[in-house]
N, C-alpha and C positions, 0 to 999 in steps of 0.2 A: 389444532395445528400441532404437528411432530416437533420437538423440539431436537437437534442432533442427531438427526440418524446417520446412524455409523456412516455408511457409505458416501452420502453427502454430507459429511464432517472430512472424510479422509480427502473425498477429491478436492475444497476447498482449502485444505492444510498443504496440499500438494501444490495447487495451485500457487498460495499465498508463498511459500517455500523457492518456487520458480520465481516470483517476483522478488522474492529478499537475492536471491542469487544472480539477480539481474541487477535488480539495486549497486549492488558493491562490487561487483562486475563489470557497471556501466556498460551491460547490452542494452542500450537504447532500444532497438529492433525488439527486443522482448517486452520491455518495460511499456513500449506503447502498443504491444499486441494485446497487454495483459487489460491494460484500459479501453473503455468503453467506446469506439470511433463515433463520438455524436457530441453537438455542442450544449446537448444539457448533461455532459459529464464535467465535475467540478473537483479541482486538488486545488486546497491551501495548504501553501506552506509556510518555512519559517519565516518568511519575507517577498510572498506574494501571491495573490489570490487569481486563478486560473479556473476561466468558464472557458468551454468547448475544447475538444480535442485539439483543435488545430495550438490554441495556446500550450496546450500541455506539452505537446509537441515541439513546439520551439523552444517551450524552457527547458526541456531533456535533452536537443540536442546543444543548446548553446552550454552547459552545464560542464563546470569543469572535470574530468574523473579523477580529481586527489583527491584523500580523507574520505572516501565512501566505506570506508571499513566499518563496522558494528557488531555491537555485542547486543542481541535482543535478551529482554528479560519478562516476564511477567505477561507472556503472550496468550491472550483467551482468541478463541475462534468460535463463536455460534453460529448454528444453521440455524434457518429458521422454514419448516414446510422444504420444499426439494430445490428449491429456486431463488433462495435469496441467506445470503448471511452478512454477519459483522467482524473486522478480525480488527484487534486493539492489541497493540505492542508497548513497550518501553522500549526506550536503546539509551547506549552512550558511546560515543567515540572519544577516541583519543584525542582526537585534531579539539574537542570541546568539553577540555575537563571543567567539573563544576558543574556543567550541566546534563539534564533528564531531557532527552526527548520522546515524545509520545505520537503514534502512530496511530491514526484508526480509517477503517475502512473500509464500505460498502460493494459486494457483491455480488451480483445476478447472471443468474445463470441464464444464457442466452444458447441460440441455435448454434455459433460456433464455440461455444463453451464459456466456462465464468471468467465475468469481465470486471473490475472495478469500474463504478458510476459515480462515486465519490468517494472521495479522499481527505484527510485530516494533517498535517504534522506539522509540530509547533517543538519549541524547546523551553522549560524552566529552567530555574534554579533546583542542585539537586538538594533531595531536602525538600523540598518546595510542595 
């Protein structure tokens, strides 16, 4: 198996890039185009575990848009063969000093393009 090949390294960093821009932008509309529409795709977050799209969905739109701002740090992106990767982040915002949160996240590439199918984020203590 290929590990990173350039060109399916770039389209999922670009990919990954549209969802951070979505993120702290609060385009909903993108954020759940960028996910997977099927109920065995899974985000836990800081405070609540979401099976099937239809969930992820409701938690994006009911979701406040303040404090979505981030500074990511220490961001890996693997491919793995043409069709599947992992992209693992740090962040911190301001709205939450003291703490590290950690982002991590599965990717497949599908017929209309790469989708997250699972999802990860949680927050420490920074330091931690």
């Amino acid at each position: 198996m290929d590990i990173d090949i350039a060109q399916v390294k770039a389209e999922v960093e670009e990919a990954f890039a549209r969802y951070e821009a979505a993120l702290v932008g609060n385009d909903v509309a993108t954020l759940e185009a960028l996910f997977r529409d099927d109920p065995r795709t899974i985000r836990f977050g800081g405070g609540e575990n979401l099976y099937g799209m239809d969930a992820i969905r409701a938690f994006r739109r009911a979701r406040a848009p303040v404090g979505l701002e981030r500074t990511l740090a220490q961001t890996v992106i693997t491919t793995y063969g043409r069709d599947f990767a992992v992209a693992s982040t740090l962040f911190t915002r301001a709205s939450a000093p003291g703490q590290v949160g950690r982002q991590q996240q599965s990717w497949v590439r599908f017929p209309d393009g790469w989708r997250v199918v699972a999802a990860h984020v949680s927050m420490i203590p920074q330091g931690g």
